[in-house]
Wavefront OBJ file of the C-alpha trace (Angstrom):
o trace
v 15.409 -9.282 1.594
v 16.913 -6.018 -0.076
v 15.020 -2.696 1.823
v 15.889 0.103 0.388
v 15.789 3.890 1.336
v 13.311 5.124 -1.637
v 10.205 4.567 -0.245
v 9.268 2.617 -3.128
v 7.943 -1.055 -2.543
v 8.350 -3.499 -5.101
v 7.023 -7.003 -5.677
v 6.364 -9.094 -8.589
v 3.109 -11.133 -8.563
v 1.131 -13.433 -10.912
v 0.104 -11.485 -14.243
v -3.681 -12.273 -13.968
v -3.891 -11.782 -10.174
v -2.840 -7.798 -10.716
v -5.282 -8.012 -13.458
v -8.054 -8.698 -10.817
v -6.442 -6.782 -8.294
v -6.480 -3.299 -10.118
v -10.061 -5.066 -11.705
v -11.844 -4.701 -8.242
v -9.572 -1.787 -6.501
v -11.225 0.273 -9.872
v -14.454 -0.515 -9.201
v -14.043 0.141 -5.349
v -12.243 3.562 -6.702
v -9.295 2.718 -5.088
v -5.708 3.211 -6.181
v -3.352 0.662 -5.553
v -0.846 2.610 -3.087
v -4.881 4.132 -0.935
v -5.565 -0.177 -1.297
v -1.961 -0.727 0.292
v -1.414 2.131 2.520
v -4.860 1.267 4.221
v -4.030 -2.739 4.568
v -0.857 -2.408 5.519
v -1.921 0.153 8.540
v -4.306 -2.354 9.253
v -1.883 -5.085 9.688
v 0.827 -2.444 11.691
v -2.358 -1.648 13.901
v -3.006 -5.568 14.874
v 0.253 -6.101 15.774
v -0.281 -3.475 17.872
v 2.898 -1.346 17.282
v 2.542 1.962 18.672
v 5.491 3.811 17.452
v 4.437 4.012 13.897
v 2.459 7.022 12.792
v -1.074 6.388 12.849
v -2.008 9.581 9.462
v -1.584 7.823 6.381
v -1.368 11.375 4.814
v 2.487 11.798 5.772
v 3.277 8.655 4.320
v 1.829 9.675 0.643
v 4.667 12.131 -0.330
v 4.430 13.477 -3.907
v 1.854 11.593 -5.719
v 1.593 11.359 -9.201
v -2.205 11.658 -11.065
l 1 2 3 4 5 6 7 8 9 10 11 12 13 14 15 16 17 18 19 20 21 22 23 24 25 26 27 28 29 30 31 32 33 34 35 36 37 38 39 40 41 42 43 44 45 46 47 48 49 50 51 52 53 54 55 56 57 58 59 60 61 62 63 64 65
């Protein structure tokens, strides 16, 4: 698995599933990256890893609207 140093994640899925995805993260008015960053903390926090930061905020850099 290639990891990078950009801080960009990239994965490809199934055409129709990001379809639904960005379907129901619109109507909970959620971006994809607020969708991820909150999961993926979630995950991080069950695994119970304490030496990750716990403020999503530092990890949203310079977002693009």
């Amino acid at each position: 698995m290639a990891i990078g140093t950009s801080g960009r994640l990239v994965i490809e899925v199934d055409p129709d599933f990001k379809k639904d995805l960005y379907t129901i993260l619109d109507t909970d008015g959620l971006t994809l990256k607020e969708w991820f960053l909150r999961a993926a903390r979630e995950y991080i926090n069950k695994r119970g890893d304490q030496n990750i930061p716990h403020d999503d905020t530092e990890h949203l850099g310079n977002q693009k609207k």
